[in-house]
DSSP file (Angstrom, degrees, kcal/mol; ACC not computed):
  #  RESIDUE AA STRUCTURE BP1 BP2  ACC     N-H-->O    O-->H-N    N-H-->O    O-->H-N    TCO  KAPPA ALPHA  PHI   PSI    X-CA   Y-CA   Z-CA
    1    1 A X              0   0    0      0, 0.0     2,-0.4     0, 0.0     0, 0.0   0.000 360.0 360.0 360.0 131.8    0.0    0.0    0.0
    2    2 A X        -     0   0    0      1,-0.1     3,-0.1    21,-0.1    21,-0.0  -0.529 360.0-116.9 -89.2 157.5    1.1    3.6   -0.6
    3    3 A X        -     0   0    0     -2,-0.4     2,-0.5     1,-0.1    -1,-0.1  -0.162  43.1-103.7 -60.5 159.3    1.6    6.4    2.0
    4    4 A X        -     0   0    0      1,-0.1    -1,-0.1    98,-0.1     4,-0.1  -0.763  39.8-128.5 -93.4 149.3   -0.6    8.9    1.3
    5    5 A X        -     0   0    0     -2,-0.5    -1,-0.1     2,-0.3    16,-0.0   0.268  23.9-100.6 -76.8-167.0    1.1   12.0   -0.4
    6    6 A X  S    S+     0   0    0     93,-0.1    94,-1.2    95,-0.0     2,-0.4   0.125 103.7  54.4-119.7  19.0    1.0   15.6    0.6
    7    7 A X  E     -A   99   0A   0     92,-0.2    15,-2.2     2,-0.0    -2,-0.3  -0.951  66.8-162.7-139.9 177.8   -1.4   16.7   -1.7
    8    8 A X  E     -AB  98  21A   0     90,-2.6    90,-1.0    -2,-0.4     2,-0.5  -0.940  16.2-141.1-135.3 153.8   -5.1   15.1   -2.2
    9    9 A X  E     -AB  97  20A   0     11,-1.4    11,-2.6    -2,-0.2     2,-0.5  -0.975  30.2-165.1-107.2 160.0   -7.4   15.6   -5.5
   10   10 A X  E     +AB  96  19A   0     86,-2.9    85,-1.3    -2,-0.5    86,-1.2  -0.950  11.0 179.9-137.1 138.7  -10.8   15.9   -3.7
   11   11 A X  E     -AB  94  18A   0      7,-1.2     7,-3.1    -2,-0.5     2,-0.4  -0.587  27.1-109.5-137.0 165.5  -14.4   15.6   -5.8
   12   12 A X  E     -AB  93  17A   0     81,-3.9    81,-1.4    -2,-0.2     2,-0.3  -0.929  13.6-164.3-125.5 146.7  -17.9   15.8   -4.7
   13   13 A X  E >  S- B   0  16A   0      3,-1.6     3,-2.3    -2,-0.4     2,-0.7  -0.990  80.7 -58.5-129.0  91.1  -20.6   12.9   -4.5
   14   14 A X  T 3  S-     0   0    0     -2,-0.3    55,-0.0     1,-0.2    77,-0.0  -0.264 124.1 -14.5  35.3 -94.8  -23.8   15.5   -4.1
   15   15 A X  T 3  S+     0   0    0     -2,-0.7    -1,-0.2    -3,-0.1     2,-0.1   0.790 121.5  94.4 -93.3 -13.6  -23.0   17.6   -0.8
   16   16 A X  E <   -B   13   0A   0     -3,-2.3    -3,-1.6     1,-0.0     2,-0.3  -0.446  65.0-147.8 -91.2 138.8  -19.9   15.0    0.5
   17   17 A X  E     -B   12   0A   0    113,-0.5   115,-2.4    -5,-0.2     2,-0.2  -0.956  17.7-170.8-112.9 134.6  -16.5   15.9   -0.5
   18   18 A X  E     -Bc  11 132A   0     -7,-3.1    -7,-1.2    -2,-0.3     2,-0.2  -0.661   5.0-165.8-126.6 175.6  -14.0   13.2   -1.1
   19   19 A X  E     -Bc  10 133A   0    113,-0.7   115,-2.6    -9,-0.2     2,-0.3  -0.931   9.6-168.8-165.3 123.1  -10.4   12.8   -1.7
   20   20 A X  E     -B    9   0A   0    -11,-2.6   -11,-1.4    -2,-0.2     4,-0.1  -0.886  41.6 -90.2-125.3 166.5   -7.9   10.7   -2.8
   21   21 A X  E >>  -B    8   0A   0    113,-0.5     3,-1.6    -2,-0.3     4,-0.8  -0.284  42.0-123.4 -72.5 144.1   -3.9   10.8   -2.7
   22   22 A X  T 34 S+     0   0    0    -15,-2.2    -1,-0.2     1,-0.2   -14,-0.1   0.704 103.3  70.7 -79.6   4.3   -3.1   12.4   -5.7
   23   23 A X  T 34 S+     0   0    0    -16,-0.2    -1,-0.2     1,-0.1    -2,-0.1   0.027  85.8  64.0 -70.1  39.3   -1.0    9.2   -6.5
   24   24 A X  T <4 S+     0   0    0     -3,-1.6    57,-1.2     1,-0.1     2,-0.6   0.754  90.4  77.8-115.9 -56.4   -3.5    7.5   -6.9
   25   25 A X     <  +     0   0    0     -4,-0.8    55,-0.2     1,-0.2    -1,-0.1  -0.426  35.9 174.1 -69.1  89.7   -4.8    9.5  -10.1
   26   26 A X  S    S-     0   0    0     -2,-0.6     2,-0.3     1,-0.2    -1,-0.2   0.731  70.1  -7.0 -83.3 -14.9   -3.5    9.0  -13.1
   27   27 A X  E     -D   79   0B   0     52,-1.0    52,-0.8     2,-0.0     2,-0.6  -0.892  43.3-140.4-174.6 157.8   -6.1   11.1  -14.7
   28   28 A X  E     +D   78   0B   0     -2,-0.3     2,-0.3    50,-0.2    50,-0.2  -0.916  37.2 176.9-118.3 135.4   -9.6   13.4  -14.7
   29   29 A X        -     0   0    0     48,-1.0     3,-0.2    -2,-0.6    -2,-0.0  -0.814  30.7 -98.4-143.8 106.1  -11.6   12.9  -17.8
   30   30 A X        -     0   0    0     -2,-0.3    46,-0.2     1,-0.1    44,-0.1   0.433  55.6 -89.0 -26.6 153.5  -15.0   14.2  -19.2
   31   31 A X        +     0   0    0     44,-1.3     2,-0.3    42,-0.3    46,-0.1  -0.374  52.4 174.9 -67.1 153.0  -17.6   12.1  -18.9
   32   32 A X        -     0   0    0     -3,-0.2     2,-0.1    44,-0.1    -1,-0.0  -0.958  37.7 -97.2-150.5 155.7  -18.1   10.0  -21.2
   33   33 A X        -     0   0    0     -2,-0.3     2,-0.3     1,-0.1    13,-0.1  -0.344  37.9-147.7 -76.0 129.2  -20.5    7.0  -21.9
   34   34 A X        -     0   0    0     11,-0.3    14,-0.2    -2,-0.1     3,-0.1  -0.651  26.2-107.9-106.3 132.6  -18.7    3.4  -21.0
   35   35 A X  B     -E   47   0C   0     12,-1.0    12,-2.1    -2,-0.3     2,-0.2  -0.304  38.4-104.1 -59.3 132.6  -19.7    0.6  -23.1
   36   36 A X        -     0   0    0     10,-0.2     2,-0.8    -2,-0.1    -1,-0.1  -0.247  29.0-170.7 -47.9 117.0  -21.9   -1.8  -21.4
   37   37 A X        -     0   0    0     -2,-0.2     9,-0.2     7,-0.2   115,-0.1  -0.864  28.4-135.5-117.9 124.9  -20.4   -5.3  -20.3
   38   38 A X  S    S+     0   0    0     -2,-0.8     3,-0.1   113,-0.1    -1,-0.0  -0.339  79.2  35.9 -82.1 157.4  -23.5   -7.5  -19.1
   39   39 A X  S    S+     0   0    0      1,-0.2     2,-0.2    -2,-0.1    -1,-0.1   0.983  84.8 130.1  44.2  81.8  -23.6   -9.8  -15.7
   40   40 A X        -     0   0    0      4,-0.1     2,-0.5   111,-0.0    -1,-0.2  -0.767  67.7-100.6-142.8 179.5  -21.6   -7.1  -14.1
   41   41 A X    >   -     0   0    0     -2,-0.2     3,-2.9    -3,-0.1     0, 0.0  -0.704  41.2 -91.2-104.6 164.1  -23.1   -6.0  -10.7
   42   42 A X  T 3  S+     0   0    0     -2,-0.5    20,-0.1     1,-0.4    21,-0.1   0.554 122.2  47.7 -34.0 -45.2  -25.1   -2.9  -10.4
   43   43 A X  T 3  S+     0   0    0     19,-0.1    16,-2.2    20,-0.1     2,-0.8   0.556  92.3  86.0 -98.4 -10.5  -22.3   -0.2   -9.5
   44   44 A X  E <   + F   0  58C   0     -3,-2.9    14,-0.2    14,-0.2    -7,-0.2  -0.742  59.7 176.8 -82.2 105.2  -19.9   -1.6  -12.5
   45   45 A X  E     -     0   0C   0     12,-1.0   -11,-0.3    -2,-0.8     2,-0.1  -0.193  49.4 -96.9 -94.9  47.2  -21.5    0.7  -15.7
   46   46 A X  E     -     0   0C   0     11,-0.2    11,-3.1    -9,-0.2    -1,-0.3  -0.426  50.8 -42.6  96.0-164.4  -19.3   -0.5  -17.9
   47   47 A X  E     -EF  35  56C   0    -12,-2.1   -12,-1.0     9,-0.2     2,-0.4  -0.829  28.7-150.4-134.3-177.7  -16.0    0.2  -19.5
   48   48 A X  E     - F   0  55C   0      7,-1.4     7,-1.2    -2,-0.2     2,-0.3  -0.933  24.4-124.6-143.9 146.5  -13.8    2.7  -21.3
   49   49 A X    >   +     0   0    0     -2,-0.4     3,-0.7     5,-0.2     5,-0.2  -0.023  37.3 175.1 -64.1  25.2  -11.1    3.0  -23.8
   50   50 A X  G >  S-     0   0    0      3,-0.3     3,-3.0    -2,-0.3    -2,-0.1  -0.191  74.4 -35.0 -72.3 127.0   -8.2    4.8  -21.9
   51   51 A X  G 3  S-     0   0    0      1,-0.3    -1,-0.2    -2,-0.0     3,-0.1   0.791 125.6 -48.2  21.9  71.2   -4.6    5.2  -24.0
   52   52 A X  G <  S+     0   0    0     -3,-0.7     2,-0.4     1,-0.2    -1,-0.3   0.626 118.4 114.8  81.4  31.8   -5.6    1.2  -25.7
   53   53 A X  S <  S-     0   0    0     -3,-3.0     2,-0.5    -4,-0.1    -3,-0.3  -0.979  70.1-130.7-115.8 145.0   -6.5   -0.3  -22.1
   54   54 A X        -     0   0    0     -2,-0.4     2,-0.3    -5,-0.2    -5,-0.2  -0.810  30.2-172.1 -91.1 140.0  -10.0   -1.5  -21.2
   55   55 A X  E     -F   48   0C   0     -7,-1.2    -7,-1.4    -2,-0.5     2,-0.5  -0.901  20.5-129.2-143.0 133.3  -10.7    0.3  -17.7
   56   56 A X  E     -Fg  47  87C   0     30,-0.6    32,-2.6    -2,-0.3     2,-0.3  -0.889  21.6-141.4-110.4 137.9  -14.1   -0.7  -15.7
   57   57 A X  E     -     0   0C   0    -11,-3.1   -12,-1.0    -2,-0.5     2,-0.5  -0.757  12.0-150.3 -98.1 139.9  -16.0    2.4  -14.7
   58   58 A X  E     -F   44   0C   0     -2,-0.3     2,-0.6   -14,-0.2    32,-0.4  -0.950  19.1-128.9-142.6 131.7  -17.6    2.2  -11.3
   59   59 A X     >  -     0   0    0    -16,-2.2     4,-1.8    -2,-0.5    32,-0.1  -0.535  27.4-170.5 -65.9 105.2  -21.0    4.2  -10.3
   60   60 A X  H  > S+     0   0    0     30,-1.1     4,-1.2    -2,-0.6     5,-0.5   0.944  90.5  59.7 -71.5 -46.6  -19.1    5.9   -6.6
   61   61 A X  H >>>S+     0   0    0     29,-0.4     4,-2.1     1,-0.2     5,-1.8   0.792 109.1  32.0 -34.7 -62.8  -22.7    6.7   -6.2
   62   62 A X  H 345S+     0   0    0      1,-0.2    -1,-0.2     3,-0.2    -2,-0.2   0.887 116.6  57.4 -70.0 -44.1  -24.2    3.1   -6.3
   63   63 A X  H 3<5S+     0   0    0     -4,-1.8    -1,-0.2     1,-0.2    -2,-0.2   0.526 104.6  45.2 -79.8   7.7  -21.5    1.8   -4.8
   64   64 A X  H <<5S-     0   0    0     -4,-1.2    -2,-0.2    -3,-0.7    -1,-0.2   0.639 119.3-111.7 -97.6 -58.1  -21.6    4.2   -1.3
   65   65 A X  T  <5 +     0   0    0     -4,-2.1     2,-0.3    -5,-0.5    -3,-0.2   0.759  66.6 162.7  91.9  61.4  -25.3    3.2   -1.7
   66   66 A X      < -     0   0    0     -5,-1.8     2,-0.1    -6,-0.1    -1,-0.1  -0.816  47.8 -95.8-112.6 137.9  -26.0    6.9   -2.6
   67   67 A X        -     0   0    0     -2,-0.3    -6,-0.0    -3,-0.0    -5,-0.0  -0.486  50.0 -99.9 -80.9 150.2  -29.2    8.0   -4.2
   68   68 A X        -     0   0    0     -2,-0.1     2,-0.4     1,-0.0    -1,-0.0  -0.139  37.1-163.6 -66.1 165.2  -28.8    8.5   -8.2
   69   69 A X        -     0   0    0    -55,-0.0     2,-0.2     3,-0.0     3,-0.1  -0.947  30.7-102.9-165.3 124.5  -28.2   12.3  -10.0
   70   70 A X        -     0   0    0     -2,-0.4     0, 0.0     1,-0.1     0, 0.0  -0.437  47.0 -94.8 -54.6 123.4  -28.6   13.1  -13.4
   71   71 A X        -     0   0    0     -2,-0.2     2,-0.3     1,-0.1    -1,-0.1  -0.252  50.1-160.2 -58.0 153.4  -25.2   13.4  -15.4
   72   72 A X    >   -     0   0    0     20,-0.2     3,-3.7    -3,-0.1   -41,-0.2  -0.952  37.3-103.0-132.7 138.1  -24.1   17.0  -15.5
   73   73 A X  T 3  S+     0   0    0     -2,-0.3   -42,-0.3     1,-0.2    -2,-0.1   0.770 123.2  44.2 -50.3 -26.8  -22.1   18.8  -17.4
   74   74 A X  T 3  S+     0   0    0    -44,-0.1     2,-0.4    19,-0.1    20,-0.3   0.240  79.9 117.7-107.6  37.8  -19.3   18.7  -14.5
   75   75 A X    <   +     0   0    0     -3,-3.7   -44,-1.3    18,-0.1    17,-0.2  -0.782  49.1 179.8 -94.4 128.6  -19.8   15.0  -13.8
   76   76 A X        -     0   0    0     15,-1.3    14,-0.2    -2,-0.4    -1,-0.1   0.988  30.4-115.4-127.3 -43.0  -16.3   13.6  -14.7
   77   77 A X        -     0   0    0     12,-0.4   -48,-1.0   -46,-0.1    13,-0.2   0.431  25.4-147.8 133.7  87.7  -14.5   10.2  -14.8
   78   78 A X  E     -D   28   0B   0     11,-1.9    11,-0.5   -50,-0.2     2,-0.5  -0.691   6.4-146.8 -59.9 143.9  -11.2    9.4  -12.3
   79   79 A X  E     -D   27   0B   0    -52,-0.8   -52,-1.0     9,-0.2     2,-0.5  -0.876  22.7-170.5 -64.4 123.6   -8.5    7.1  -13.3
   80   80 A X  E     -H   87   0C   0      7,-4.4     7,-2.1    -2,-0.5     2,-1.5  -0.946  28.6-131.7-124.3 131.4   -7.4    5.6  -10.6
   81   81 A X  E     -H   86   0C   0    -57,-1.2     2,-1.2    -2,-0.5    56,-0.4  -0.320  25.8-175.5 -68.2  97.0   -4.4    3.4  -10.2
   82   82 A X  E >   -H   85   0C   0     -2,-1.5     3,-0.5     3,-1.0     2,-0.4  -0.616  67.1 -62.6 -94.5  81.3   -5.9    0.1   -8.1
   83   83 A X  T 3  S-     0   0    0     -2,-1.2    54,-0.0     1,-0.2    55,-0.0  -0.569 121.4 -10.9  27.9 -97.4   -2.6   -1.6   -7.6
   84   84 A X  T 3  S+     0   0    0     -2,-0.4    -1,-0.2    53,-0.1     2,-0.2   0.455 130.8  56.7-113.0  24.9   -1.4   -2.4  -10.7
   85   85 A X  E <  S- H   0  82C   0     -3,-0.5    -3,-1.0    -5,-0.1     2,-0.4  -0.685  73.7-115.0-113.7 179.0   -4.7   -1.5  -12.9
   86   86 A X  E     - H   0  81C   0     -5,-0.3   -30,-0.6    -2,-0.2     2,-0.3  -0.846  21.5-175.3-100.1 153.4   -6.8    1.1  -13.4
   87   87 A X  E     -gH  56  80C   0     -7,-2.1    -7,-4.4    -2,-0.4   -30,-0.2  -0.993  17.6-139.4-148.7 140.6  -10.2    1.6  -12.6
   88   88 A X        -     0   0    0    -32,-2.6    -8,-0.2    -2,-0.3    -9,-0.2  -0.101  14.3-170.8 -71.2-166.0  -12.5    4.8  -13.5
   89   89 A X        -     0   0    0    -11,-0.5   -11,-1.9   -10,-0.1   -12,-0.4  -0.299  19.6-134.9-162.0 112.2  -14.9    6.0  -10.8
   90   90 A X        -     0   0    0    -32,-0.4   -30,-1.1   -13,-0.2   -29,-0.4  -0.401  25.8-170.6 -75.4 159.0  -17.5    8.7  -12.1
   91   91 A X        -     0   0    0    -31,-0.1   -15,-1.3   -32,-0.1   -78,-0.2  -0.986  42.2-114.0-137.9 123.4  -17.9   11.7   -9.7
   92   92 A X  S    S-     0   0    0     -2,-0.3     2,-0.3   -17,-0.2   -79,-0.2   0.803  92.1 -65.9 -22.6 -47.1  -20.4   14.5   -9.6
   93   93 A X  E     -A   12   0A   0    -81,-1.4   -81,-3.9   -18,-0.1     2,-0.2  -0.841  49.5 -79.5 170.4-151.9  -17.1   16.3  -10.3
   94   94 A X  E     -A   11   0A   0    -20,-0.3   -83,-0.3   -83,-0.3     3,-0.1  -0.577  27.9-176.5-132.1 131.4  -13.6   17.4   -9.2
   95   95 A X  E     -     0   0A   0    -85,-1.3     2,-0.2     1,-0.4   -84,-0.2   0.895  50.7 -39.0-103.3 -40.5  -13.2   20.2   -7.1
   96   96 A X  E     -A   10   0A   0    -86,-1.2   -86,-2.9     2,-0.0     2,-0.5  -0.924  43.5-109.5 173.0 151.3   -9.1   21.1   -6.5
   97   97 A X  E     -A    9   0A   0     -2,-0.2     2,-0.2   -88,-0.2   -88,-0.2  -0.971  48.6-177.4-118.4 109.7   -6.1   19.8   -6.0
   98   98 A X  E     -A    8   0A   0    -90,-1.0   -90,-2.6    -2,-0.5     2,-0.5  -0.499  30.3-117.3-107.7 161.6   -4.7   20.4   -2.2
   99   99 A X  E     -A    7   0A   0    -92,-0.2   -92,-0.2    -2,-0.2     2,-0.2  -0.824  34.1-146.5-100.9 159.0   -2.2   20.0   -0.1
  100  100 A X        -     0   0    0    -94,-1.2     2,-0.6    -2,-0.5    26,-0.1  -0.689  16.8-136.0 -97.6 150.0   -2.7   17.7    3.1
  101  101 A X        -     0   0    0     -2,-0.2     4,-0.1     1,-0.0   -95,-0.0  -0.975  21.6-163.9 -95.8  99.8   -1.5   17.4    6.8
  102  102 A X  S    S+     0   0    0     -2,-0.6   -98,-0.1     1,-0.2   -96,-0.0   0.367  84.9  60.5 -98.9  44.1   -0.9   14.0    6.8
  103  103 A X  S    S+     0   0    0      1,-0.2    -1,-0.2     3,-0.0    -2,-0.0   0.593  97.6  66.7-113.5 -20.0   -0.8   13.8   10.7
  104  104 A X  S    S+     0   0    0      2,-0.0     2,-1.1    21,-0.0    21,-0.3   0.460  74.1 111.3 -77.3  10.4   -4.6   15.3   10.5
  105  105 A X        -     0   0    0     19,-0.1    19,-0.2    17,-0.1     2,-0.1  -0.588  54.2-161.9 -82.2 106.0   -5.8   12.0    8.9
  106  106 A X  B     -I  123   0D   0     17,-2.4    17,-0.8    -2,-1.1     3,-0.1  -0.498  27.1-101.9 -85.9 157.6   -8.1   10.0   11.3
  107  107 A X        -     0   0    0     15,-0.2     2,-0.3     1,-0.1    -1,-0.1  -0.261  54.9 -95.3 -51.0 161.2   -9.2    6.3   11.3
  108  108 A X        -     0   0    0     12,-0.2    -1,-0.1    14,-0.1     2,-0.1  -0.430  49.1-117.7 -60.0 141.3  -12.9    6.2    9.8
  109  109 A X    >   -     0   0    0     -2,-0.3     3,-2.2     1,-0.1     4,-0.1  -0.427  29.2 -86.4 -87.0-179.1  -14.7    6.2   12.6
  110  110 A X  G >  S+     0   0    0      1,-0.3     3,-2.4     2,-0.2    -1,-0.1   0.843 115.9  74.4 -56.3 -34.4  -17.2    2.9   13.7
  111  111 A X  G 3  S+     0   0    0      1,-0.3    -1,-0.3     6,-0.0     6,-0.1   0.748  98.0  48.2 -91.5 -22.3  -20.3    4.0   11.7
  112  112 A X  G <  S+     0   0    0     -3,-2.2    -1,-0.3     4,-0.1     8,-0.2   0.279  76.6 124.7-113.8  41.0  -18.3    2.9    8.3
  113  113 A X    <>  +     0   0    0     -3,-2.4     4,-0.6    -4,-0.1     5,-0.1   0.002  64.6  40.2 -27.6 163.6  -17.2   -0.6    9.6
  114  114 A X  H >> S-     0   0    0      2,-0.2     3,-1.2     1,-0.2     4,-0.6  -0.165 121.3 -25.7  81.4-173.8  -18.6   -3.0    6.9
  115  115 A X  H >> S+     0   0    0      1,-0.3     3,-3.9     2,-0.2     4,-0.5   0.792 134.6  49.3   8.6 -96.3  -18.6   -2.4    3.1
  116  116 A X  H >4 S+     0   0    0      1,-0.3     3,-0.5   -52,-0.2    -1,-0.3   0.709 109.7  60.4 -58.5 -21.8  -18.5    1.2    2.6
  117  117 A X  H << S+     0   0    0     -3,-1.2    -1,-0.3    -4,-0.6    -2,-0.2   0.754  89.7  65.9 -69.4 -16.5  -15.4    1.0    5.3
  118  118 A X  H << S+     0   0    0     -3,-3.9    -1,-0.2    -4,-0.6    -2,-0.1   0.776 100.1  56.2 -67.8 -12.1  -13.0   -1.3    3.3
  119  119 A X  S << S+     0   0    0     -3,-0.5    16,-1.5    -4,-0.5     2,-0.5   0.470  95.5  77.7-115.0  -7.0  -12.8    1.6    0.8
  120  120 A X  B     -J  134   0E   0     14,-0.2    14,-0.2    -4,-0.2   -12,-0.2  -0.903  44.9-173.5-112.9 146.0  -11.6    4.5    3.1
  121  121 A X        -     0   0    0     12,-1.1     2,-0.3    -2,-0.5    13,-0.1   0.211  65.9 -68.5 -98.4   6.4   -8.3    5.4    4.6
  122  122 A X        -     0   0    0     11,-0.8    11,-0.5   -15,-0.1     2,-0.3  -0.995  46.7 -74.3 160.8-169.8   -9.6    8.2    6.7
  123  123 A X  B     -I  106   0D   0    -17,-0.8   -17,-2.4    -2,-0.3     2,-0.3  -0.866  30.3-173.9-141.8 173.8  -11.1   11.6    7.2
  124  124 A X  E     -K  131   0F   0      7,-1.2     7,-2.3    -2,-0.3     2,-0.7  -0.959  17.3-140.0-162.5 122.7   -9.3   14.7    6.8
  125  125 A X  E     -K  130   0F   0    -21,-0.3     2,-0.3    -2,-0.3     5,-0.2  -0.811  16.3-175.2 -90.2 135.5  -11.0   18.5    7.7
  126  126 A X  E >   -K  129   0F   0      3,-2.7     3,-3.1    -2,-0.7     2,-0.7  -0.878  60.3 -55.7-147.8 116.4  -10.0   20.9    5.2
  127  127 A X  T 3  S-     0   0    0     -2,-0.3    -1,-0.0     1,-0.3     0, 0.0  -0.553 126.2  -7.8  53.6-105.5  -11.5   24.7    6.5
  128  128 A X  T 3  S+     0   0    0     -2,-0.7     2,-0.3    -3,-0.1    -1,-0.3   0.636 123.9  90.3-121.4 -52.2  -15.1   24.0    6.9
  129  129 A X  E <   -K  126   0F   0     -3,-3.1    -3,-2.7    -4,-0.0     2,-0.6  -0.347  61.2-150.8 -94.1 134.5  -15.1   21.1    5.7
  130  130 A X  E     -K  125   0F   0     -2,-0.3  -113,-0.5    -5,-0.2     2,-0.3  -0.931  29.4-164.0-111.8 138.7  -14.7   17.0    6.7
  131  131 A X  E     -K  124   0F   0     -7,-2.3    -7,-1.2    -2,-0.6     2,-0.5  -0.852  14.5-133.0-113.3 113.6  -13.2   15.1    3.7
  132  132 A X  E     -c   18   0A   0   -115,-2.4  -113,-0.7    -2,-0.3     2,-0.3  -0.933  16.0-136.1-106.9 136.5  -13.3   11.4    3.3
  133  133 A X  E     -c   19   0A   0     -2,-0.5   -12,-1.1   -11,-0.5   -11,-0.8  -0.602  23.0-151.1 -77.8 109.8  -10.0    9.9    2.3
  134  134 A X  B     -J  120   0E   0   -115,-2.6     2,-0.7    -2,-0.3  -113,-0.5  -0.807   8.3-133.9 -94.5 147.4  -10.8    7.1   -0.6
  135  135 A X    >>  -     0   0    0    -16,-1.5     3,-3.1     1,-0.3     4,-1.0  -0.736  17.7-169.3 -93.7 108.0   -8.6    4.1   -1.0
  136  136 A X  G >4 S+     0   0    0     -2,-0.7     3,-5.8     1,-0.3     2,-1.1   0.758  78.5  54.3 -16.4 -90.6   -8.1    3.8   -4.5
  137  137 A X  G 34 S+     0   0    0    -56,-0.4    -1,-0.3     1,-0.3   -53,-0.1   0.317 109.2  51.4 -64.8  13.8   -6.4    0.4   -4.6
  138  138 A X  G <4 S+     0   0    0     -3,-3.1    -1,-0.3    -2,-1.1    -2,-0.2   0.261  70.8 106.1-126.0   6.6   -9.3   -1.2   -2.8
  139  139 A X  S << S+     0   0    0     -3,-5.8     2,-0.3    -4,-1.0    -2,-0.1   0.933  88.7  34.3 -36.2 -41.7  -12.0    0.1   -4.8
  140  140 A X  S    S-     0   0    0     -4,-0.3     2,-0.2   -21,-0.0   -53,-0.0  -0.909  84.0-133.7-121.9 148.9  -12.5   -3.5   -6.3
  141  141 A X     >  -     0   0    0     -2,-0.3     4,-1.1     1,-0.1    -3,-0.0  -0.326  37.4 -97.4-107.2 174.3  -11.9   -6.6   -4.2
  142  142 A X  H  > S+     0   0    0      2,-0.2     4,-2.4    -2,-0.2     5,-0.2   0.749 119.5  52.7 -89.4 -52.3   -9.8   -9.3   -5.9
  143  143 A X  H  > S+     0   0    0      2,-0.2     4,-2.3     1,-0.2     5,-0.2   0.936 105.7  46.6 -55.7 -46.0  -12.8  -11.1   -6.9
  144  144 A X  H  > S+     0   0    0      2,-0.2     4,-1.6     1,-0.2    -2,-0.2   0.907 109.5  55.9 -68.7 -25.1  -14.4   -8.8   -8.4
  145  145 A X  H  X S+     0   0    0     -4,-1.1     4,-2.8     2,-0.2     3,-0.4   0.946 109.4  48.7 -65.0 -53.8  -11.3   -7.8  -10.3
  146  146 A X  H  X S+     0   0    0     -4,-2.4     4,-2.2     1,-0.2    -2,-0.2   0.987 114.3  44.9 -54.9 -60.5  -11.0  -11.6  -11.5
  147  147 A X  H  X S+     0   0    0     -4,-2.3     4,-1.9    -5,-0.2    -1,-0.2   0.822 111.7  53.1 -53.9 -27.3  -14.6  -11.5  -12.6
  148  148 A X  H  X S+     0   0    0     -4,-1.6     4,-3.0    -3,-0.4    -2,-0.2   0.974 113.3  47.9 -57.5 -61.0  -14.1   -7.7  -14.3
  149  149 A X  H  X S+     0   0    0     -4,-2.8     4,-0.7     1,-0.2    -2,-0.2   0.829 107.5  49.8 -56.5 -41.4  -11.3   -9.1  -16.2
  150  150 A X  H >< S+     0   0    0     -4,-2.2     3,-0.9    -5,-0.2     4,-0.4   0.944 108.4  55.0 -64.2 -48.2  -12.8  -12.1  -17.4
  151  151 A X  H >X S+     0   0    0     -4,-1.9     4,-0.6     1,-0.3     3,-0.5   0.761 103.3  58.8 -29.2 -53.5  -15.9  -10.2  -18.7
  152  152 A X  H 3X S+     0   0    0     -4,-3.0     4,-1.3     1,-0.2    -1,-0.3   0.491  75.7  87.4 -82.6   7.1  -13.8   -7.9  -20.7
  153  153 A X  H <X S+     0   0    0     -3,-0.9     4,-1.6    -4,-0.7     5,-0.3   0.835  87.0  51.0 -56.5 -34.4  -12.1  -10.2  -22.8
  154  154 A X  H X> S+     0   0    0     -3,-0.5     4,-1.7    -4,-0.4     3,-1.6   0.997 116.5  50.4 -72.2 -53.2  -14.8  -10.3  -25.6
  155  155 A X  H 3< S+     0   0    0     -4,-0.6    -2,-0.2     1,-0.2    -1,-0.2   0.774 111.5  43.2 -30.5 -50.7  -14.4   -6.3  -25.2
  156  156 A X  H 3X S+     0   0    0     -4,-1.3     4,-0.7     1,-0.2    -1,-0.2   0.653 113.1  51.7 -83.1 -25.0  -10.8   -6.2  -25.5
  157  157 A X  H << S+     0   0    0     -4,-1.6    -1,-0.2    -3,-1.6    -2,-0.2   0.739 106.7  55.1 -93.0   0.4  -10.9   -8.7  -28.3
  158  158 A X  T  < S+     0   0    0     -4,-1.7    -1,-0.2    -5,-0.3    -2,-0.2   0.864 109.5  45.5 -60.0 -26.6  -13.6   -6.4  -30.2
  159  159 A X  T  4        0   0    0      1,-0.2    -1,-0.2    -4,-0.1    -2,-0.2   0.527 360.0 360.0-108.2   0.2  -11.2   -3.0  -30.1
  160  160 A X     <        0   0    0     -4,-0.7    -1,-0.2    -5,-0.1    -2,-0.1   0.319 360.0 360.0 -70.5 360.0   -8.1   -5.2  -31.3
């Protein structure tokens, strides 16, 4: 796992502001619509063409278990690096790229044990505001990654 850096980019999921180390992002990208890869679960909407790798886009929204919002013009697409893949994750959009205190980073507290807990490294105030710390490289579980992969082979062999 990497240390978290000293700067975060942090994005909004309706009023909640999130953040991940900005090594984790290789990149912010309009939306755009990700082709549909069937018997995928509910928060996977498909996948994307990024620089000739097929990349599974993942609904942050559905997968927080967040009520749905109509795309907007400044809903955009993360790359994130999830060990040694990438994975999208759309976001209502991107606010800033900040620097961190990383001696202000707290555990999650008990109320996101379970699920929604596996996927954070923390909270973080910045001014006003409390900021949840995503980890990137556990966005997808190791199953689900084996099942992603397997799925997109008929994809991969379509754009080849």
């Amino acid at each position: 796992m990497t240390a978290i850096g000293d700067k975060i980019v942090t994005f909004r999921l309706g009023e909640d502001l999130f953040a991940a180390d900005i090594f984790a992002v290789e990149r912010v990208l309009r939306w755009q619509q990700p082709t549909v890869v069937p018997d995928m679960p509910p928060w996977i909407v498909g996948v994307i063409d990024y620089q000739s790798r097929v990349v599974p886009v993942i609904d942050l929204r559905r997968r927080f278990e967040m009520p749905a919002r109509e795309l907007r013009p400044e809903t955009r697409l993360i790359v994130f690096h999830a060990g040694a893949e990438w994975v999208a994750a759309v976001v209502d959009s991107v606010v800033e790229v900040t620097g961190l205190d990383t001696s202000k980073l707290a555990p999650p507290p008990a109320i996101f044990r379970g699920l929604a807990g596996e996927y954070l490294k923390g909270l973080v105030r910045a001014g006003d505001h409390l900021v949840v710390m995503l980890d990137a490289e556990r966005l997808l579980s190791s199953s689900e990654r084996l099942t992603l992969n397997a799925a997109a082979e008929p994809v991969e062999a379509g754009h080849g």
